[in-house]
N, C-alpha and C positions, 0 to 999 in steps of 0.2 A: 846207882845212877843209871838212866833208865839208857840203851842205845839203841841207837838209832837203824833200823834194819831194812832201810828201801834201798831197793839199789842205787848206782852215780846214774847219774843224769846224762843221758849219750847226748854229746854237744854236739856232736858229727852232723848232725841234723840241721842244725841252727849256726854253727859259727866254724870258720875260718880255723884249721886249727894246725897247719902244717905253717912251717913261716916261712915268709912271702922271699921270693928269688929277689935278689940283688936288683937285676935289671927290669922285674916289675914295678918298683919305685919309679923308674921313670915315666909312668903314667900320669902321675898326681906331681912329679917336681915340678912343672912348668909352671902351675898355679902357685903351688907352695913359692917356687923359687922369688915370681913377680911380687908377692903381697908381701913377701920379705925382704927385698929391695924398698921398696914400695913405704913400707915399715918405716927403715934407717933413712931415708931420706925424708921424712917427715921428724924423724928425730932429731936428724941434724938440720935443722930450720937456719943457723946461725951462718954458717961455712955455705952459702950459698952456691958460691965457686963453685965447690964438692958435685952438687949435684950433679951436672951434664954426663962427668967423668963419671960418678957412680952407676950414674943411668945406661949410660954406654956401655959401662964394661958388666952390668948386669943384662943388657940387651943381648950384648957379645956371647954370652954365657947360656940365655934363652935361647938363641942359634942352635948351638952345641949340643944344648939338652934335645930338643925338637930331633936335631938329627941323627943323634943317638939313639932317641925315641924310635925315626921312621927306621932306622937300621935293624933295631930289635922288631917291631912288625915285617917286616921284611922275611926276616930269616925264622919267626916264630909263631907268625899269624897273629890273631889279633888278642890281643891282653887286657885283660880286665882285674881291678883293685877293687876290694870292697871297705868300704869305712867301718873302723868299729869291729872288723872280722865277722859280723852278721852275713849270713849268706844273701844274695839276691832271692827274691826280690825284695826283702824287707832291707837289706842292708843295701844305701847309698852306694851304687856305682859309678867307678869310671871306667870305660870300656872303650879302647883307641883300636880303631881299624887303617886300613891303608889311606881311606878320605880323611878320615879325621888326620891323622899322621903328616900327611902330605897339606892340606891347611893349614895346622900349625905351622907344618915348619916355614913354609911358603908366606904366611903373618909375621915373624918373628922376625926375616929377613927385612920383609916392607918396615920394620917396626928398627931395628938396626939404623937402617940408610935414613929414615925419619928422626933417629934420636942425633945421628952425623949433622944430619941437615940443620935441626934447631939450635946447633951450634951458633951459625951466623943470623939464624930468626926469630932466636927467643932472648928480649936482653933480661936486662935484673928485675925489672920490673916482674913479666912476665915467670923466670924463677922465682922471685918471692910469694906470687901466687900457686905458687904450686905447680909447673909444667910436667913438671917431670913424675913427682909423685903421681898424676892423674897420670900417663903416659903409664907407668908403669899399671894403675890399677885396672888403665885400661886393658894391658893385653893380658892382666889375672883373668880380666870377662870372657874377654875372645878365647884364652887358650881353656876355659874352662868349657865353652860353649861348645869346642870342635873337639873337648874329649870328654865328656859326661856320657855317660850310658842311661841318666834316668829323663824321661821330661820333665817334670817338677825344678830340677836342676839345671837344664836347659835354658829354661825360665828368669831360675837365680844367677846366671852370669849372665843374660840380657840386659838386668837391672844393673850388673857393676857394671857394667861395659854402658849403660846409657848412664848411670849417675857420674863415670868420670868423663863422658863425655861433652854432658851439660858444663862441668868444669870446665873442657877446655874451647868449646865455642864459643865460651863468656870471657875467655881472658884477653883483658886488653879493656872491658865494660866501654867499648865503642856503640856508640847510637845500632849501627848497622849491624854490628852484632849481639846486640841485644833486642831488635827485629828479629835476626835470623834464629835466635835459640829459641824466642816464643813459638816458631814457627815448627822448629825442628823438634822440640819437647813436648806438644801439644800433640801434635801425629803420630809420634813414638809411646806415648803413654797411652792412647788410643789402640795403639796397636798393640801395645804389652799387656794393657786389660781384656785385650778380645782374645790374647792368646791365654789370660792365666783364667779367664770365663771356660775357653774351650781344653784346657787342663780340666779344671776342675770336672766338666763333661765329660772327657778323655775318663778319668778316673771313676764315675759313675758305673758307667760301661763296661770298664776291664777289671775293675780292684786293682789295679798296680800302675804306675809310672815307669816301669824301667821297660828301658826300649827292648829289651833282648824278648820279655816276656809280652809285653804286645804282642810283637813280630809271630812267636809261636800260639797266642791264643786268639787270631786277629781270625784266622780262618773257622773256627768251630763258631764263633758269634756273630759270621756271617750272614746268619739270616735273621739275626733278634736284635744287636744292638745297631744304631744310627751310622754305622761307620760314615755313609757317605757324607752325610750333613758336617761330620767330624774332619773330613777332610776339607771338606770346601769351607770353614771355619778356620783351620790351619794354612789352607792357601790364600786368605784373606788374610790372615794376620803376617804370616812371613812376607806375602806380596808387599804388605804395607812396609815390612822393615826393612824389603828388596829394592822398594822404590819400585814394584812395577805398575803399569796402567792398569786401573785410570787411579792410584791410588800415588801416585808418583810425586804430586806436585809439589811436597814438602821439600825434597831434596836440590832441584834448583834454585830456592828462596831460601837457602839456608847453608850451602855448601861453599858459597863465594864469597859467606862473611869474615870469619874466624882468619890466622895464621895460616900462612902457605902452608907450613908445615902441617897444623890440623886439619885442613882441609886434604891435604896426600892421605894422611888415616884413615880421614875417615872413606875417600875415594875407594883408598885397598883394601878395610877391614869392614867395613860397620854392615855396608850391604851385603857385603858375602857372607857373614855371619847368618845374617837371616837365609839367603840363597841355600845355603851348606844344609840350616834346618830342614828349611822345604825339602831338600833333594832327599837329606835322611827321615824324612816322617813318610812324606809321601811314596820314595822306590823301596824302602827298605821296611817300614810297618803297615806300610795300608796301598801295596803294591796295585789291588785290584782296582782298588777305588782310582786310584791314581789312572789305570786305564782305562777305564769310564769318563773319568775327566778331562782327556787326553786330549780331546777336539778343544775342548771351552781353552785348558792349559795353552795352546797352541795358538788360539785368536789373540789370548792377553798378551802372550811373548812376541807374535808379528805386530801388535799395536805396540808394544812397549817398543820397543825396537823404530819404529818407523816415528811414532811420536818425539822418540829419544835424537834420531838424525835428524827430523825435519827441525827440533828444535837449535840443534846445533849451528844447521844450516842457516838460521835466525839471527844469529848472535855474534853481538858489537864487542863483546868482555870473554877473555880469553879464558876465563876462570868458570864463565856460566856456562859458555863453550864446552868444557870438559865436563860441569855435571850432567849436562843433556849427556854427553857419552857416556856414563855409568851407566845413565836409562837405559841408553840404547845397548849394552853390554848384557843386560841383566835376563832386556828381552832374548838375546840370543842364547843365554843356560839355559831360560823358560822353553824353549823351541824345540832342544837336547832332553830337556824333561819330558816333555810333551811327547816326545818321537818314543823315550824310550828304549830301550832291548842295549847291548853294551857301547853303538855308533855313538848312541843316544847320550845314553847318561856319562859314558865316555868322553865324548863330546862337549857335554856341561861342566863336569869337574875341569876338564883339559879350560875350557875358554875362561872360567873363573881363577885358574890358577894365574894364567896369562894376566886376564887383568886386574889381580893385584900388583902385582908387577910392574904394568902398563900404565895405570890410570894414576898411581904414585909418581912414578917417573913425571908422566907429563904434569902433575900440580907443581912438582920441582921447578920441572919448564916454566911454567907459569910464573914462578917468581923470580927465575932469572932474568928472563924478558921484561920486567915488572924492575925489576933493580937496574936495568942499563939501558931502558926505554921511558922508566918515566912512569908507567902506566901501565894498568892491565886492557886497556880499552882499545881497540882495532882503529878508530881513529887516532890515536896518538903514535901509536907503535909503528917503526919504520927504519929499516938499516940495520936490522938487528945482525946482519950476514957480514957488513963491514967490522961491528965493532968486536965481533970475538965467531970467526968461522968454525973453531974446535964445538962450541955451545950450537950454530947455526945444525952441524950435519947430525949431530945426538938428535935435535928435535927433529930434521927431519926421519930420520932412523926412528922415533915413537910413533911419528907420525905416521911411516907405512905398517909399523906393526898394530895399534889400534885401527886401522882399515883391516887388519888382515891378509898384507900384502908379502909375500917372500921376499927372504929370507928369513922372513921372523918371527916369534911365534904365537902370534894371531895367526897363523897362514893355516896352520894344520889342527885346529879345536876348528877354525870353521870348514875347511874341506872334509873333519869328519863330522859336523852335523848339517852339511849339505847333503853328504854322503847317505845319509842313515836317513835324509827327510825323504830324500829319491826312494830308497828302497823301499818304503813303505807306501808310495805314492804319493804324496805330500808335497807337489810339485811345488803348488803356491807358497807352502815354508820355507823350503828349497827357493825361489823366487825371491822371496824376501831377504833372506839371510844375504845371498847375493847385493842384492838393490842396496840393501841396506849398507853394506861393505862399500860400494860404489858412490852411493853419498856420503859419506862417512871419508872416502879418500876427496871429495871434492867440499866437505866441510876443514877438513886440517889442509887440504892442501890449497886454499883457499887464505888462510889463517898466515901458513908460513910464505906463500908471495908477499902478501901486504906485510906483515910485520917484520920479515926477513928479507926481504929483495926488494921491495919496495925502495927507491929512492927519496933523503932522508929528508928532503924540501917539503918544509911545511911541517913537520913533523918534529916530537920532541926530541927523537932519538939523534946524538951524537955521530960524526963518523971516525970518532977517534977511537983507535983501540981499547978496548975495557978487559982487566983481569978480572975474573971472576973465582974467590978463595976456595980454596983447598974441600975446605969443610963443605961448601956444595958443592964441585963439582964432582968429586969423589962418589960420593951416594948415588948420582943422577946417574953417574958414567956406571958405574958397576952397575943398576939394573938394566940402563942399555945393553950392557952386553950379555946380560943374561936374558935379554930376550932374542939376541942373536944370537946366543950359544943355545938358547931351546929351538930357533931356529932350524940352523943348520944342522942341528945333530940332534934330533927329539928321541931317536930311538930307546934310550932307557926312560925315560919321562913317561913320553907314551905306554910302552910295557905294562908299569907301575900303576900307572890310570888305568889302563885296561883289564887290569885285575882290582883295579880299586872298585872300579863298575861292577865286576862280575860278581864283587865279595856285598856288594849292594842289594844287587837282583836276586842274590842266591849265599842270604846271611848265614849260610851252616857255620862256618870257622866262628863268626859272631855270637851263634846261642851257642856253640859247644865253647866259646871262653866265657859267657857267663852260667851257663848251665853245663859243667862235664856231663858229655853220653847224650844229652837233650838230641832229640829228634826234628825237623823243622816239622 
């Protein structure tokens, strides 16, 4: 019998061969955990009941995981899992740094207080279609998106995070929201093919998808491959999924159709999802180009921004009211982008974290005033301050923190990207971000005279006391105060951010967890 005389095959080269730490699994649970909830409640189709309560206490559990996650980046730097055991770049990455870390976990909470909320806003109807199973596949998308290390991957939680999301702005097959999903699926699919066209280029260019390995071969094909075209391709597709100008206008035609509740989602997750990419393609793989772009960057986020208030300013519906404010939200990361250096991108992650937070809170609003006014419409709404004063001061408390106003924390993401427009000169962004802030306190402040103080003559609103249940007030009130507790005491927040920027600008810990010893 004849043997066999070549040497073993050194796998070392190719595959994963030491086994993975305990605490690196939580890289990849967040997704795993959601699509396994996700699972069982599609299996228990009968026990409808069941649902909310599984959803919640798998929501409750995605917190946990998140936070655990950002603890472990914390104390470890940033970690990266490969699928399969194949090394990078050929093997499937997930690779969580401090941004990625701190979006999860900062999603999962809006995503918590959301599945609270739908308690009193999704009835049977609405569970038998599916709320919740889409709710969870939704945040499989999101939490895959804010921790994937490859683009190609990136890509593929775009698509679960848009295909559950088509689920849930149709539920209900109301006329208006089936306007609003044509609206909102047409521009997202436009924007998903322009981004998997400029993958597909991406990968021409470099031979690889995984971000670490970009990032390290972006500078040597400096002068041969399109980088610039590649970004401004990327800033056109994320723009569109950011909602910013002039690419925007899907998102008010379609944000005030769906469930209070789906509408808060998608206010705190969907846009930032795309925002997060931007921040990570453009600071973190194609640094230069981004400061080339840095002026154009800066026009589109003063226009987003100003088109996003003056819209506000506009607006008879409290609900269309807050989507101009996403706009106008998205311009101001764009602004953070634009500037740049760690005020900058500092400044971006800090004002996105804030308004997921912010912008959830107020659609809550929105539907409380909409439950004990009658209406979401500025005309109708009136007395809202007589009939429940506890509900009246929360909204005015979102209200100063989406202006930006102390003690809360809108105050300190825009004092540091005002901060960082000045130093660089950038009076006029510096200029705007201000103005901006200043209309923005006289669009909400605006909104809560009439609909809150307003005297109830004429109007549909009540002056009789109204309770407002458990199940929402709870959700609404807890992010209230955690936007006053980021407020008053931001200093570990900030810290956190401010290495989460620097770990951006200066991805060493990032290629040394997917390449040990790599060099930038």
């Amino acid at each position: 019998m004849a043997v066999s005389t070549s040497p073993p095959a050194d796998l070392s080269a190719a595959l994963v061969l030491e086994p993975v730490a305990a605490a690196d699994w939580l890289v990849i649970l967040p997704v795993a955990w959601c699509l396994a909830i996700g699972a069982l409640l599609v299996m228990l189709r009968r026990p409808i009941g069941l649902h909310p309560f599984i959803a919640i206490a798998g929501l409750a559990g995605l917190v946990v995981i998140d936070g655990l996650l950002l603890h472990h980046v914390i104390a470890s730097g940033p970690v990266t899992m490969v699928m399969g055991r194949w090394l990078p770049p050929f093997g499937i990455a997930f690779t969580v740094d401090l941004t990625g870390a701190l979006f999860a976990l900062t999603a999962s909470v809006v995503a918590l207080a959301g599945g609270v909320y739908s308690l009193s806003d999704i009835n049977d109807s609405g569970r038998r279609y599916g709320f919740y199973p889409f709710l969870m596949l939704l945040m499989a998308g999101v939490s895959g998106a804010f921790l994937t290390g490859d683009i190609f991957n990136l890509y593929v939680w775009f698509e679960v995070l848009l295909i559950s999301s088509f689920g849930l702005i149709v539920l209900g097959s109301e006329r208006e929201q089936i306007d609003g999903a044509v609206k909102y699926g047409f521009l997202n699919l436009v924007a998903t093919t322009l981004f998997l066209v400029t993958t597909g280029y991406l990968y021409a260019s470099f031979g690889t998808l995984n971000m670490a390995d970009i990032a390290r071969k972006a500078e040597g094909l400096r002068g041969t491959a399109p980088l610039m075209t590649l970004t401004a391709l990327f800033l056109l597709a994320f723009g569109m999924k950011a909602a910013a100008f002039p690419v925007n206008f899907w998102l008010p035609a379609s944000y005030h159709t769906p469930r209070v509740v789906v509408s808060a989602l998608f206010a705190g997750l969907l846009t930032k999802v795309g925002i997060y990419a931007l921040i990570r393609v453009t600071v973190m793989l194609l640094p230069v180009e981004r400061e080339e772009l840095s002026f154009v960057i800066a026009v589109i986020g003063a226009l987003t921004m100003l088109v996003g208030v003056f819209g506000a300013l506009a607006q008879a519906d409290f609900r269309r009211m807050l989507g101009y404010l996403v706009i106008s939200g998205i311009g101001s990361i764009l602004a953070g982008v634009a500037v740049g250096g760690p005020g900058g991108i500092g400044g971006a992650i800090f004002y996105a974290l804030h308004s997921m937070l912010v912008m959830t809170a107020l659609y809550f609003a929105s539907g409380v005033a909409a439950k004990l006014g009658g209406s979401f419409s500025l005309s109708s709404l009136s007395g809202l301050y007589r009939r429940h004063a506890g509900f009246a001061a929360i909204s005015l408390m979102l209200a100063f923190a989406v202006s930006g106003l102390p003690p809360f924390s809108g105050f300190w993401p825009k004092v540091m990207l005002v901060k960082a427009a000045l130093d660089i000169g950038a009076w006029w962004l510096a200029a705007t971000l201000l103005v901006t802030g200043f209309l923005t306190t006289i669009a909400t402040g605006r909104f809560f005279l009439l609909a809150y103080w307003r005297d109830t003559a004429g109007g549909q609103g009540a002056t009789d006391k109204a309770q407002i249940p458990a199940t929402i007030l709870l959700p609404l009130g807890v992010l209230t105060l955690l936007t006053l507790a980021i407020g008053l005491y931001p200093e570990p927040l900030l810290a956190t951010i401010q290495s989460a920027a620097a770990g951006l600008s200066e991805p060493s810990g990032y290629l040394n967890s997917v390449f040990p010893g790599a060099a930038r």
